[in-house]
LOMIRO-711024 format. One record per residue (C-alpha): x, y, z; residue in three letters. Coordinates in steps of 0.25 Angstrom, whole numbers, plus 5000, padded with zeros to 4 digits. Each point is the difference from the previous one (the first is absolute). Example, Ala and Ser with C-alpha at 12.3 -4.5 7.8 and 13.67 -1.06 7.14 Angstrom:
2
504949825031ALA/500650144998SER/
END
This chain:
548
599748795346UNK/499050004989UNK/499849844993UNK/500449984986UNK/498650004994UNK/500049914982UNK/498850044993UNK/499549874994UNK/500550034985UNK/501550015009UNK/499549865006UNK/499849934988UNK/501250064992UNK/501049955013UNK/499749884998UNK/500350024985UNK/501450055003UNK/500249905008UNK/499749894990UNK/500750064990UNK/499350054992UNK/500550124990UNK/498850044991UNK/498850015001UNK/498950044987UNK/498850095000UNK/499250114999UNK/499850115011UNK/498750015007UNK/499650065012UNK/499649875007UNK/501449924998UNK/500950155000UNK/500549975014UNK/500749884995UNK/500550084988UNK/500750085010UNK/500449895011UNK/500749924987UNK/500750124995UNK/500550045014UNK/500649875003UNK/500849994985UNK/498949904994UNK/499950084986UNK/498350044995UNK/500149974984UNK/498650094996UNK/499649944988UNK/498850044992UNK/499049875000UNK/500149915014UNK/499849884990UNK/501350034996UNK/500650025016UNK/499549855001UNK/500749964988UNK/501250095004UNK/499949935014UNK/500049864992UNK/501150044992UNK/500850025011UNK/499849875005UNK/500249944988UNK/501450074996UNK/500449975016UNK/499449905006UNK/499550085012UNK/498650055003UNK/499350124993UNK/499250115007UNK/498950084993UNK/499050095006UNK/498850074994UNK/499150105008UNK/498549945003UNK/498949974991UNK/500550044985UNK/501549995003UNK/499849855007UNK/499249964988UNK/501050044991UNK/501249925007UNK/498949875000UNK/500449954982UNK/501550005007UNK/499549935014UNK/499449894990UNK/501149984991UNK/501050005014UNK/499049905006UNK/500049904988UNK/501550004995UNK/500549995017UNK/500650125001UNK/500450055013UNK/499150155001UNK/499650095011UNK/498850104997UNK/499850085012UNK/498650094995UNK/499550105008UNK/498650015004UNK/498950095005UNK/500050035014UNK/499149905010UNK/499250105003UNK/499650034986UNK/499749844994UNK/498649984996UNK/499850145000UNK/500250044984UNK/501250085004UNK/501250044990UNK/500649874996UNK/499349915009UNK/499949864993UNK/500149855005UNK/501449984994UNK/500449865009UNK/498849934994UNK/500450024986UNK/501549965002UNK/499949915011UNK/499949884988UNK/501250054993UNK/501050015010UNK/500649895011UNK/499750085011UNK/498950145002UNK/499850095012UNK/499550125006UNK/500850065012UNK/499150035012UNK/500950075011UNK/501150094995UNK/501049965009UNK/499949854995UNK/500550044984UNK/501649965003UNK/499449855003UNK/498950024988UNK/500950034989UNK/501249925006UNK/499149895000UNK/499650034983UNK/501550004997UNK/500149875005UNK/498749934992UNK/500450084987UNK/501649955000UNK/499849855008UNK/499649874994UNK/499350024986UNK/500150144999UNK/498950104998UNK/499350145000UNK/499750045015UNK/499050115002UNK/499850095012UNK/499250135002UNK/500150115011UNK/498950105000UNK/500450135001UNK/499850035015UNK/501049895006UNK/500850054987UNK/500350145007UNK/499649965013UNK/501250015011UNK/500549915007UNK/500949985013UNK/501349924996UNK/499649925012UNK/499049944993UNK/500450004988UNK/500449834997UNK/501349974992UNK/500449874999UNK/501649954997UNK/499749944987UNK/498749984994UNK/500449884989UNK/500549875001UNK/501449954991UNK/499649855005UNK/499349924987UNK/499849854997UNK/501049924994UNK/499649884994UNK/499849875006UNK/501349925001UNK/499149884995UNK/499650074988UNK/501450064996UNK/500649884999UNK/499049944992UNK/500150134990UNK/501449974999UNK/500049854998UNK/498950044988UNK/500950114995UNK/501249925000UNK/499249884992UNK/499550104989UNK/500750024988UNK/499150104993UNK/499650095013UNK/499550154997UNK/500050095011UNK/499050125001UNK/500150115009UNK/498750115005UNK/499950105009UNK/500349935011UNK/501550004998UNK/499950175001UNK/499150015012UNK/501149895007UNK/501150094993UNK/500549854999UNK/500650064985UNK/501449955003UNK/499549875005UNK/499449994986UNK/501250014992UNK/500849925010UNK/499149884996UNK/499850014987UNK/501850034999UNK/500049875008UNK/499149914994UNK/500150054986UNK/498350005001UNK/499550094989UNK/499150125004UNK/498850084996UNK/499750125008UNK/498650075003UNK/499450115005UNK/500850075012UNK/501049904997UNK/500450064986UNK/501450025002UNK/500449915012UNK/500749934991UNK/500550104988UNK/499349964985UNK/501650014995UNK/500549895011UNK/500149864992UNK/499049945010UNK/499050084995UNK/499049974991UNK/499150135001UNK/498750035004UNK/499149895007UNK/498750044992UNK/499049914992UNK/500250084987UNK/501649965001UNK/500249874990UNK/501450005008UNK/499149965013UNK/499149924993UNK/501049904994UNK/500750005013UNK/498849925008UNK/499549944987UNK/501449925001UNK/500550015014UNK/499949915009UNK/500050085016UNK/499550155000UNK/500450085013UNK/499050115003UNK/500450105011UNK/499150105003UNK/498950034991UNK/498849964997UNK/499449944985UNK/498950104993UNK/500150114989UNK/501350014996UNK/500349875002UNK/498949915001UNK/499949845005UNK/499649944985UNK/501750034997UNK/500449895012UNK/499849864993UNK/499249905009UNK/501049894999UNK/501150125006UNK/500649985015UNK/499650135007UNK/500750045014UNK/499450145004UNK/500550075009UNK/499350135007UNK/499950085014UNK/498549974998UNK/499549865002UNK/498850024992UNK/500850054989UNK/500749864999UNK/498949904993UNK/499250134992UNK/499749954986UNK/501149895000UNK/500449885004UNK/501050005005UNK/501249875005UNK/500550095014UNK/499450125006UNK/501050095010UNK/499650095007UNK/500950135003UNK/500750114996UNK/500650004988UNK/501550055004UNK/500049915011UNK/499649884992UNK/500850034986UNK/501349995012UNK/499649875005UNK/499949964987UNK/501450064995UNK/500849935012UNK/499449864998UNK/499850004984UNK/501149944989UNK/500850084993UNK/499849924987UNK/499550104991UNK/499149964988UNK/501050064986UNK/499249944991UNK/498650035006UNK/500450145001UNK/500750034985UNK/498849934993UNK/499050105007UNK/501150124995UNK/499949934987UNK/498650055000UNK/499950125006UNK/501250044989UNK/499149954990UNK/499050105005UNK/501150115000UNK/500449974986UNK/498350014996UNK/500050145005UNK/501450054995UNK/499650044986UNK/498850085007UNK/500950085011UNK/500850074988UNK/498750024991UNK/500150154995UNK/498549994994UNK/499150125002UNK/499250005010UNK/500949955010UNK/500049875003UNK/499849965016UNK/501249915000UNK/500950094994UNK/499550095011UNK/500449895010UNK/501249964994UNK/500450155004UNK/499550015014UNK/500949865001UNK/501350074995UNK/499850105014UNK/499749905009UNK/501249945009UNK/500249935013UNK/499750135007UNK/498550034995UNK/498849985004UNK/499049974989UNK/498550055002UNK/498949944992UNK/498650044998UNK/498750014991UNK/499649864990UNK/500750004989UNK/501250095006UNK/500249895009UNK/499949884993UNK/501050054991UNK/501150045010UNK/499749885008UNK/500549934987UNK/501250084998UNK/500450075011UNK/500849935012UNK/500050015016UNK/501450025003UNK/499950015017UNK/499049965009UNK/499150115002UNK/500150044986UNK/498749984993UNK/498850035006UNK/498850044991UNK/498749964996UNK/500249874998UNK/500449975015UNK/498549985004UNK/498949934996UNK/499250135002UNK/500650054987UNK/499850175005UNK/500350074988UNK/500950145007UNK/501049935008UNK/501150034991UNK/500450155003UNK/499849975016UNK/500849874999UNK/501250084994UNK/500050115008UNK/499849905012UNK/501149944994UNK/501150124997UNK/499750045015UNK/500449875004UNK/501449994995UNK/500250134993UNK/501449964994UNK/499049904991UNK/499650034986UNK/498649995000UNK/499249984985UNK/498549975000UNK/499549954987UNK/498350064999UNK/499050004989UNK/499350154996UNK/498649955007UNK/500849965011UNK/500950115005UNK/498950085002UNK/499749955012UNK/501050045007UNK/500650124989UNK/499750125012UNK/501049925010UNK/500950054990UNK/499850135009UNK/500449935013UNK/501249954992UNK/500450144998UNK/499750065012UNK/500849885007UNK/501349994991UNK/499649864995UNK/500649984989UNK/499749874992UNK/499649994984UNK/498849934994UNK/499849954986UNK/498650004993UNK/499549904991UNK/499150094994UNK/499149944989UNK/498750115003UNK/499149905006UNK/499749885011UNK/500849924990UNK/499849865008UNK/498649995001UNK/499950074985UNK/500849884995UNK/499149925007UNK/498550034999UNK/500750024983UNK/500049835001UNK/498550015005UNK/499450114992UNK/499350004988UNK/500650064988UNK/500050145000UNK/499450025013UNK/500650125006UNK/500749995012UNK/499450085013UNK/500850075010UNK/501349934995UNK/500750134992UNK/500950105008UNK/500550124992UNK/501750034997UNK/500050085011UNK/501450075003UNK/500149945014UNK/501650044999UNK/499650145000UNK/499049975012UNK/501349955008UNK/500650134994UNK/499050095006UNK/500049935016UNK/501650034999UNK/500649864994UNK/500649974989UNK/499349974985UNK/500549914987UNK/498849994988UNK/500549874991UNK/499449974987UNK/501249944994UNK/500549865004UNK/501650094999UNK/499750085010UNK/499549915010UNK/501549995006UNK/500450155000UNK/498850035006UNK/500149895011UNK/501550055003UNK/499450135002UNK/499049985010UNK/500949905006UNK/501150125003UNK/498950105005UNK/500049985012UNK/498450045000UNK/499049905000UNK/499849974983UNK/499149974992UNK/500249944987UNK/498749984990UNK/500249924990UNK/499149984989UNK/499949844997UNK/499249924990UNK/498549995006UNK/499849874991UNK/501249915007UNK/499849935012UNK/500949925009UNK/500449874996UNK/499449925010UNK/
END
């Protein structure tokens, strides 16, 4: 009797299966089609999208809206260099990627055949791990080996190339080596020492601010979150990945955790303890907002993480769902009223600062009216996308995370990738289809990504995106405005009104065109009820920008 005989594509995508994977974003080629075919066969779904930058951003968006690692391929040469703006944004933010790139067969490197190019050089400084396979029957252990550095410890963008020879070559089942289980549930905890001490400093503080990063997602340690914060009646700001863990609408929650919030800076200006869990300081949330005179305990899976650019009183080290439960069972219960009402008292303030403009009816639209709308739609079962500068400054302003999971954008990295935004919600509707799924875009920024809007048709993805369209680079036109001379014209900034609904028309989704700040509503309620990935363009003032 004849031996079961995988191809290597087969190899790689048993492992996948295996691993649990479901998805898996690219473009065809001829050097990664067996994998195509293998993933298909074994019930792992081949999203074809139209730019692999996008199917790394898909790949992200996917980890992001689930917590599990992404999987993005990209023939060789063009199609890997394509995925590498999405590897770097995946590498910078910690999110747990898998690129498996084709490559020119080994008989053909150094030779200036079609699509031979020295891709592990140029990635091997953007992601954690970077390797060639050698022998086709070894890929099961190569890729099982990449899923584990991409979703253990920090997580990470992993990259792994199979030239094309060992990708159809055949191989006995014999040799072929699969392992039980590739990754490991087993993490650090905290030292014992170091949780008391945290909870002997947090029972002591009376003005204590807890803010929560990434690391709370990639721990999936969300419930642990709200169970402290419920306990001790610590109030929190959320960041990055974390967005959502604890919902914006929860009385515990003060909102976004970013440098621009006057919320958050009022809250370490005056408190006395700050709890930060998960996430590093920089960009959005930079070191100058912590006071020198603030006790700091910092707690991270990475121990180099702990002491970068602050000092701080206790370092622990581990993972964050872990440690927030050590710290729930042995905490007080005391709560902190009066801390906690006098920061709603200002973030009301801010509320009542911003109300007279979300019901503004002036010509052209106003961009909080805009928001205010979008905010009307949004509940505890939607995910809210944001991308683009001044589109996402304004909806990080207004609009809320209501579940973990629910916010991704462009504002999750220190990368800053314009494009993430149509990927991430399309990533995000395949997650959890019974989600509403709203991106909030600006005009320069959608058309990154507007032909994906072909891949959303072809593959029933159904999610609606609202466009801030003020006809240029408006973030950067606000600010070069503060450094140019008078009447210097602006170069490279302007866009035309282009009718990007009747572009989303054409590709087979659903358009609305808004001019007027009245039929903002109607035409959201429209696309919502589609059921066809929407577009809705709305024409906003070009001379307001966000408020902070």
């Amino acid at each position: 009797m004849q031996e079961q005989k995988y191809n290597g594509g087969s190899l790689a995508a048993e492992v996948l299966k295996r691993e649990g994977v479901k998805y898996i974003f690219g473009i065809a080629g001829g050097h990664i089609y067996p994998l195509m075919e293998a993933c298909e066969e074994r019930g792992i779904r081949y999203i074809g999208v139209r730019h692999e930058m996008n199917a790394a951003f898909m790949a992200e968006g996917w980890a992001l809206a689930t917590g599990d690692p992404g999987v993005c391929t990209g023939t060789a040469g063009p199609g890997f260099t394509n995925l590498v703006t999405g590897l770097a944004n995946s590498s910078n933010g910690g999110f747990p990627v898998l690129c498996l790139a084709g490559k020119a067969r080994i008989s053909e490197f150094d030779r200036n055949e079609l699509q031979d190019f020295n891709q592990i050089d140029m990635v091997k400084h953007i992601t954690k791990h970077a390797r060639s396979v050698a022998e086709a029957h070894r890929i099961p252990e190569y890729v099982g080996r990449a899923m584990a550095y991409c979703a253990t410890g920090r997580p990470g963008p992993v990259y792994l190339e199979i030239p094309r020879n060992l990708m159809e070559q055949d191989v006995d089942a014999s040799r072929a080596e699969f392992q039980e289980t590739y990754r490991t549930s087993s993490v650090p905890a905290g030292d014992p020492a170091d949780i008391g001490t945290a909870v002997k400093l947090l029972n002591e503080a009376k003005k204590p601010v807890l803010i929560a990063g990434g690391g709370v997602w990639w721990s999936r340690g969300h419930a642990e979150l709200a169970a402290f914060v419920e306990k001790t009646g610590i109030p929190v700001f959320t960041r990055n990945a974390a967005r959502g863990s604890v919902p914006d609408t929860h009385g515990l929650c003060m909102g976004i955790a970013a440098s621009a919030s006057p919320v958050l800076r009022q809250a370490l200006a005056e408190a006395d303890l700050a709890l930060v869990v998960g996430t590093r300081t920089g960009y959005t949330m930079t070191r100058d907002v912590f006071p020198k005179s603030l006790k700091i305990i910092r707690v991270d899976i990475d121990p180099a993480q702990i002491t970068d650019q602050l000092d701080v009183r206790l370092g622990i080290v581990g993972d964050a769902r872990l440690v927030l439960k050590k710290l729930t069972e042995a905490a007080d219960g005391a709560g902190h009223s009066e801390w906690v009402n006098h920061l709603r008292e200002i973030k009301n303030s801010l509320v009542s600062l911003a109300a007279p403009l979300a019901m503004s009816d002036q010509f052209p639209i106003h961009p909080m009216r805009l928001m205010f709308e979008i905010l009307r739609r949004v509940d505890e079962n939607t995910v809210v996308v944001v991308d683009g500068g001044d589109a996402a400054k304004w909806g990080n302003l207004v609009l809320p995370a209501m579940l973990p999971g629910g916010y991704p954008g462009v504002i999750s990295t220190s990368f800053g990738p314009l494009g993430v935004g149509i990927p991430y919600a399309m990533a995000a509707k395949l997650a959890h289809p019974e989600r509403k799924v709203i991106l909030l875009t600006g005009d320069g920024t959608f058309g990154y990504g507007a032909m994906e809007y072909d891949t959303a048709v072809r593959h029933n993805i159904p999610f609606t995106a609202v466009i801030l369209n003020d006809k240029g680079w408006g973030m950067i036109k606000r600010s070069e405005a503060k450094k140019s001379s008078a009447g210097r014209e602006f170069v490279g900034l302007d866009l035309a009104e282009t009718r990007y609904d009747k572009v989303v028309e054409a590709l087979g989704g659903h358009g609305e065109y808004v001019t007027r700040p009245q039929e903002i509503g109607p035409a959201l309620e429209r696309a919502l009820a589609s059921g066809k990935p929407a577009c809705v363009n709305v024409m906003t003032d070009p001379d307001i920008g966000p408020m902070a």
